[in-house]
Structures are given as structure tokens and as C-alpha cells.
Biopython code that builds the backbone (N, CA, C, O; Angstrom):
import numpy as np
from Bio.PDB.StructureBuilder import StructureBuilder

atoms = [
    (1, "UNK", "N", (-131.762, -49.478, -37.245)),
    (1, "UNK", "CA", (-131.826, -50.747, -37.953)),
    (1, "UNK", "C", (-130.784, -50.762, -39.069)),
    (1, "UNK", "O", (-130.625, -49.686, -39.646)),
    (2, "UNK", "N", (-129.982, -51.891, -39.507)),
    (2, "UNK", "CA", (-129.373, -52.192, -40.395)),
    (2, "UNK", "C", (-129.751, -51.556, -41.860)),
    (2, "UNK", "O", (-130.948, -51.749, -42.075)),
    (3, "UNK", "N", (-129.146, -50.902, -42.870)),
    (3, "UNK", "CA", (-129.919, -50.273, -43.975)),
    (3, "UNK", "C", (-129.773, -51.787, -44.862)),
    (3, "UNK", "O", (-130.095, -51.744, -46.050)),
    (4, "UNK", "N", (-129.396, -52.828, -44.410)),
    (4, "UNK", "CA", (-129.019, -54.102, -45.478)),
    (4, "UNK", "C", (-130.323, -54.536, -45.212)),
    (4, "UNK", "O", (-131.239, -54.665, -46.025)),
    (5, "UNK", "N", (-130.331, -54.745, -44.044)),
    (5, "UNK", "CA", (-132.194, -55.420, -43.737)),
    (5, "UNK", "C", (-133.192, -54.664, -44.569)),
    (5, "UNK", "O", (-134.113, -55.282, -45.103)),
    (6, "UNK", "N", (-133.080, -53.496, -44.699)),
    (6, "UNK", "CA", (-134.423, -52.722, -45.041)),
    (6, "UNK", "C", (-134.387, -52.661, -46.742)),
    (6, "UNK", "O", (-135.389, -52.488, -47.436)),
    (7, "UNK", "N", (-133.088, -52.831, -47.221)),
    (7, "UNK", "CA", (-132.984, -53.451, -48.575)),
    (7, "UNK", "C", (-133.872, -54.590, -49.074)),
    (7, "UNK", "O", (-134.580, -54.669, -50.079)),
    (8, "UNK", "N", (-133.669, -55.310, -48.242)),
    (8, "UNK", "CA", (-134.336, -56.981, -48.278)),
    (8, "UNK", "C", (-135.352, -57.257, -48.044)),
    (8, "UNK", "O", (-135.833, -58.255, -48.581)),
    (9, "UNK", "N", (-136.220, -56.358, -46.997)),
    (9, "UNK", "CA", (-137.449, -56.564, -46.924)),
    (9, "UNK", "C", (-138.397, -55.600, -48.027)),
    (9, "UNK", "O", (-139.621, -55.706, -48.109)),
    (10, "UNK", "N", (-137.492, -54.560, -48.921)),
    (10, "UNK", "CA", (-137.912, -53.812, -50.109)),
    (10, "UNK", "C", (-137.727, -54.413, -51.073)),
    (10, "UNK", "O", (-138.551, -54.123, -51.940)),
    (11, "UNK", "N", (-136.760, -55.412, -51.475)),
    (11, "UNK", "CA", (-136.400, -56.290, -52.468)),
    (11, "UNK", "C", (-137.739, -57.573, -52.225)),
    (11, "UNK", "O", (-138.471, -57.770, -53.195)),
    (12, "UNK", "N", (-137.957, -58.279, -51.104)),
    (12, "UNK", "CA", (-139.219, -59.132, -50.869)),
    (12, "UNK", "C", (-140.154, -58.228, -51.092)),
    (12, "UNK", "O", (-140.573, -58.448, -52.229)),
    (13, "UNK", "N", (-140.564, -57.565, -50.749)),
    (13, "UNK", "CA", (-141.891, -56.737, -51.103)),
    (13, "UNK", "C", (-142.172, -56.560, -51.939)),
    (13, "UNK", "O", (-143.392, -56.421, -52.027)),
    (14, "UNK", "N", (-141.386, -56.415, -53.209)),
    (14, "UNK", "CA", (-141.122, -55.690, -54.646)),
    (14, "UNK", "C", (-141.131, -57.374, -55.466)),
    (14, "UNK", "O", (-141.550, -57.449, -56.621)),
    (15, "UNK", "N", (-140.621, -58.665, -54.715)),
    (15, "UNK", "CA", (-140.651, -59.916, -55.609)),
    (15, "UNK", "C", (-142.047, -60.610, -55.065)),
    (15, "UNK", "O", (-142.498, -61.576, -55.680)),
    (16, "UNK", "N", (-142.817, -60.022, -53.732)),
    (16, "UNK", "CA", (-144.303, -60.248, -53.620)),
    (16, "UNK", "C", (-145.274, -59.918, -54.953)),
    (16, "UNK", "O", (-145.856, -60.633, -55.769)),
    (17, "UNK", "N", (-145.137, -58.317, -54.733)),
    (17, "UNK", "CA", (-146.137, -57.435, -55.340)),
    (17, "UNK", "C", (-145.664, -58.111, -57.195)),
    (17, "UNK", "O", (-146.544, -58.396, -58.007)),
    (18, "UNK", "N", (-144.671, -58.195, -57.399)),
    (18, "UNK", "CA", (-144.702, -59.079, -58.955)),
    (18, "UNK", "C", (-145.365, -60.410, -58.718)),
    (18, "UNK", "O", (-146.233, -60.680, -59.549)),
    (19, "UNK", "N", (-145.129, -61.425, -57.647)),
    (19, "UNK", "CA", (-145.872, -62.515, -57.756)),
    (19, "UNK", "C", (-146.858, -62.710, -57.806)),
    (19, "UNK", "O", (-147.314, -63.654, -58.452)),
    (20, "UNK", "N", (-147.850, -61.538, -56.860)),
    (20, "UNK", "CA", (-149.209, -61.603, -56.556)),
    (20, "UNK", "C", (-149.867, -60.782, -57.527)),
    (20, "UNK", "O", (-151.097, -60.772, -57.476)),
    (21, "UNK", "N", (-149.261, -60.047, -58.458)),
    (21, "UNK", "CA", (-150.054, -59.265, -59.657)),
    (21, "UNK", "C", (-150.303, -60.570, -60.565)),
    (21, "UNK", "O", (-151.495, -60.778, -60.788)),
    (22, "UNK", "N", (-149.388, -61.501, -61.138)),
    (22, "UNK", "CA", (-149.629, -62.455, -62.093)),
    (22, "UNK", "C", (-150.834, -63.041, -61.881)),
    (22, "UNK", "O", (-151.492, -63.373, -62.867)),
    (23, "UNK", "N", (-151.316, -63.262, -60.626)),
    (23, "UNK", "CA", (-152.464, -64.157, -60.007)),
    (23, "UNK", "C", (-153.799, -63.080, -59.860)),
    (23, "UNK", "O", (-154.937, -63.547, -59.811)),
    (24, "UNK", "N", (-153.619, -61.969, -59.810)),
    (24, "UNK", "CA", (-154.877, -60.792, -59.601)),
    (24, "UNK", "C", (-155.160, -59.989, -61.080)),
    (24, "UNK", "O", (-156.126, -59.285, -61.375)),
    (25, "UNK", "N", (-153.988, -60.341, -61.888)),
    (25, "UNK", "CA", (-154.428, -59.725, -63.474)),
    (25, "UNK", "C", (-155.596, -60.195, -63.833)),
    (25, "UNK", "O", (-156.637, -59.556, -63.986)),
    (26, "UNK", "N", (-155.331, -61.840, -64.025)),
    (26, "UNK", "CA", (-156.573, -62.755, -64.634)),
    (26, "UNK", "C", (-157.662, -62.705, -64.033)),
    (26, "UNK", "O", (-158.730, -62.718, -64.645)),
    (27, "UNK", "N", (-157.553, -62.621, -62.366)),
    (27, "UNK", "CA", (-158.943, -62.715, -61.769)),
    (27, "UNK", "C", (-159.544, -60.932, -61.606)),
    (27, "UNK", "O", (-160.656, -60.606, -61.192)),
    (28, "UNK", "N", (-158.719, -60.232, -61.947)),
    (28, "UNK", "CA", (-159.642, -58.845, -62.489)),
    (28, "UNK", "C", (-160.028, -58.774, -63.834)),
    (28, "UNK", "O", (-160.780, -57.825, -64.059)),
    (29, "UNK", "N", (-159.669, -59.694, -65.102)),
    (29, "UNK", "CA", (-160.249, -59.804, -66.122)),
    (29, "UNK", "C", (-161.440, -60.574, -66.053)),
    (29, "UNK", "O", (-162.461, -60.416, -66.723)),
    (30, "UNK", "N", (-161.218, -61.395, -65.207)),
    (30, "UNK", "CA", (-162.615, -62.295, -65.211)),
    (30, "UNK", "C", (-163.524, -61.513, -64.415)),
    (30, "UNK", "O", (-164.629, -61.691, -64.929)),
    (31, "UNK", "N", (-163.640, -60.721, -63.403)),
    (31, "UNK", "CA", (-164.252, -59.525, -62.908)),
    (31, "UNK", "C", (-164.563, -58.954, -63.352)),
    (31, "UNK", "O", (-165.757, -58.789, -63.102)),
    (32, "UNK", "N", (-164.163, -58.296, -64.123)),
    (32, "UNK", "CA", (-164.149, -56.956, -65.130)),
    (32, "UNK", "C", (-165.631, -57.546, -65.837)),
    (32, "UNK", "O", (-166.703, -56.946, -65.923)),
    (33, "UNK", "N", (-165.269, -58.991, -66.321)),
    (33, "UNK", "CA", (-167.056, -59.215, -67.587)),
    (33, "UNK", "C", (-167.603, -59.585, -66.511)),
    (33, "UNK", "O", (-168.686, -58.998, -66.508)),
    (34, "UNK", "N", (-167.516, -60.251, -65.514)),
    (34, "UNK", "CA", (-169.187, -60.279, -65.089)),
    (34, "UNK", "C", (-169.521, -58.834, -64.739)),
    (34, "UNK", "O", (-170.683, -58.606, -65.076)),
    (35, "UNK", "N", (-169.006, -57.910, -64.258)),
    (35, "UNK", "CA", (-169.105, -57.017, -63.711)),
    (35, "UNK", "C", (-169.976, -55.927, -65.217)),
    (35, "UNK", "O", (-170.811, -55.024, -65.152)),
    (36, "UNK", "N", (-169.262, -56.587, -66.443)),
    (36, "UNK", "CA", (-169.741, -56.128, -67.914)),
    (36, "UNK", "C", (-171.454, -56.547, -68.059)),
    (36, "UNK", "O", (-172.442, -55.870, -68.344)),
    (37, "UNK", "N", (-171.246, -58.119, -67.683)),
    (37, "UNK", "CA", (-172.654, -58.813, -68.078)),
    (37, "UNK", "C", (-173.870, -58.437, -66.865)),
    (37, "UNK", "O", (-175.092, -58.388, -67.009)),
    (38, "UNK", "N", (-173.275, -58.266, -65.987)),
    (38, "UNK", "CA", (-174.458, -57.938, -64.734)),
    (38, "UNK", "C", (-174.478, -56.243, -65.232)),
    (38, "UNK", "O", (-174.946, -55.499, -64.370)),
    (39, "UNK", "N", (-174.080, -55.654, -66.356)),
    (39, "UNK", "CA", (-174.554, -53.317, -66.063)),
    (39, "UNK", "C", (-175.443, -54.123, -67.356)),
    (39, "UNK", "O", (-176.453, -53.435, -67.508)),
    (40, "UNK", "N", (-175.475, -55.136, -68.209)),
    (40, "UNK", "CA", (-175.712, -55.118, -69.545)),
    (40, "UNK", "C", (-177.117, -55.529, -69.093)),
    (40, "UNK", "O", (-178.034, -54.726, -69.260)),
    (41, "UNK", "N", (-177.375, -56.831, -68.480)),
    (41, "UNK", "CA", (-178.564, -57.448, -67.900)),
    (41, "UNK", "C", (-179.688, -56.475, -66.784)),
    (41, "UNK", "O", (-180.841, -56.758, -66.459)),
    (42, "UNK", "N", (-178.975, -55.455, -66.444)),
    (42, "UNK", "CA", (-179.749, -54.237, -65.508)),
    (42, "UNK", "C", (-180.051, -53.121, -66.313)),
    (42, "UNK", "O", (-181.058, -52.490, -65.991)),
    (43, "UNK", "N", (-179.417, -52.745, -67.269)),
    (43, "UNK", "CA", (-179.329, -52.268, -68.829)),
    (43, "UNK", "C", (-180.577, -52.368, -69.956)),
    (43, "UNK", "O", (-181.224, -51.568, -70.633)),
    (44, "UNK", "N", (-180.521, -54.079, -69.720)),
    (44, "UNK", "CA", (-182.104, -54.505, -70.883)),
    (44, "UNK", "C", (-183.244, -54.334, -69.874)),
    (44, "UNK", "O", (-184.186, -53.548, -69.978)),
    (45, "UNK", "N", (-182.977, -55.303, -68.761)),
    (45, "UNK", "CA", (-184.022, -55.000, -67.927)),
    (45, "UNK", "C", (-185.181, -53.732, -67.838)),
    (45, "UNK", "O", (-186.408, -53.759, -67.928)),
    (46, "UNK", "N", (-183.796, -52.138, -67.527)),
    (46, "UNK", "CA", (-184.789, -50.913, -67.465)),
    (46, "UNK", "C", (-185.013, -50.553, -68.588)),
    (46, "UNK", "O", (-186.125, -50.051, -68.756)),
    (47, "UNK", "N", (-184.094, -50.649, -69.792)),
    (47, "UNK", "CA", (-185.105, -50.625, -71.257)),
    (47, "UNK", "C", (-186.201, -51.491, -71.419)),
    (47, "UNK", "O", (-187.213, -51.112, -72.010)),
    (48, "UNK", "N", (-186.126, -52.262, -71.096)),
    (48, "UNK", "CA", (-187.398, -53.274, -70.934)),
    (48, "UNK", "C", (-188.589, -52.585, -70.351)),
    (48, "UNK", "O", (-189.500, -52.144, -71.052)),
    (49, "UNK", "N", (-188.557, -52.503, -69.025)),
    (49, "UNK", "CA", (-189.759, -52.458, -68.451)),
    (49, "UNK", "C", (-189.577, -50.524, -68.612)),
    (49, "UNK", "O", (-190.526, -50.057, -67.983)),
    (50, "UNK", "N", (-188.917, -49.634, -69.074)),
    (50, "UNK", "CA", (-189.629, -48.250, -69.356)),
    (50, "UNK", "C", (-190.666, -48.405, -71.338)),
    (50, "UNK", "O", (-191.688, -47.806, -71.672)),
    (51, "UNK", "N", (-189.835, -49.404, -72.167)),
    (51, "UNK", "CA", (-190.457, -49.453, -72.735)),
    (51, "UNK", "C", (-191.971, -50.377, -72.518)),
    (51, "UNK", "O", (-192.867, -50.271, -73.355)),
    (52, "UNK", "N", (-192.099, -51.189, -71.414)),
    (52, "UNK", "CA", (-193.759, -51.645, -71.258)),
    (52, "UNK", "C", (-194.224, -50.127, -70.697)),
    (52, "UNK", "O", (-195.221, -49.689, -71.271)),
    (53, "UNK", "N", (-193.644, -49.258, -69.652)),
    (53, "UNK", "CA", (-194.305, -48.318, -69.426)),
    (53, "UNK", "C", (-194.536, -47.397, -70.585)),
    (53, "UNK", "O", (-195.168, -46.547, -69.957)),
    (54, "UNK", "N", (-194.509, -47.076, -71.427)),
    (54, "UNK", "CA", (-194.745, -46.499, -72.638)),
    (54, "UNK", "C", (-195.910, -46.938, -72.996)),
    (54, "UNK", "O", (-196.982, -46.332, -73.010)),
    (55, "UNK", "N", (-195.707, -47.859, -73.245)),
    (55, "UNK", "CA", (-196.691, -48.337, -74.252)),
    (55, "UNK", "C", (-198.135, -48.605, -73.261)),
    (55, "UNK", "O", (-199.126, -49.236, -73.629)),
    (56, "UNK", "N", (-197.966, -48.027, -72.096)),
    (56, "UNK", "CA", (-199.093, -47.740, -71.512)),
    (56, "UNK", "C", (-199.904, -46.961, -71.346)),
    (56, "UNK", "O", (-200.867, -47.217, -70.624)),
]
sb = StructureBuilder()
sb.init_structure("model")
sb.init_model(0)
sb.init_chain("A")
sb.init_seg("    ")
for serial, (resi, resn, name, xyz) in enumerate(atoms, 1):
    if name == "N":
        sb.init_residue(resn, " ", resi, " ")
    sb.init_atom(name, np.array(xyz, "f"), 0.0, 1.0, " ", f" {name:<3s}", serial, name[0])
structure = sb.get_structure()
């Protein structure tokens, strides 16, 4: 194969992977907190119900 072709499809690959990070940063930040608020809410929950078991 041509080494010019294989330039170009490394040069596209390389101006993908920058395009498609701009668009997957934000939606792994927004991931990241629910992913925060759903350990926090499973978190109170089993403090919750080990402290009703206590107090039993």
C-alpha cells in the first residue's frame, strides 16, 4: 500500500479521536455525578437502615 494513504488515514483518525473527545468530555462529566449521586443515595440508604438495625 501507498505509505501517503496510510498517512491520511492516521492524520483522519487522529482529527476523529480530537473531534469525538470534545463531545465525550462533557458527557463523562455529566456521568461521572450521577454516577456520584446514585454511590451517595446507596451510601445513606445502608447507613440508614444498619442504623434502624441497631437500634434494635
Amino acid at each position: 500500500m501507498n505509505p501517503v494513504f496510510w498517512f491520511l488515514i492516521i492524520v483522519a483518525a487522529f482529527c476523529l479521536w480530537l473531534a469525538i473527545s470534545f463531545i465525550f468530555i462533557p458527557l463523562g462529566a455529566i456521568l461521572l455525578k450521577m454516577m456520584k449521586r446514585i454511590f451517595n443515595i446507596i451510601n445513606y440508604e445502608e447507613k440508614e437502615s444498619e442504623s434502624k438495625e441497631k437500634e434494635e
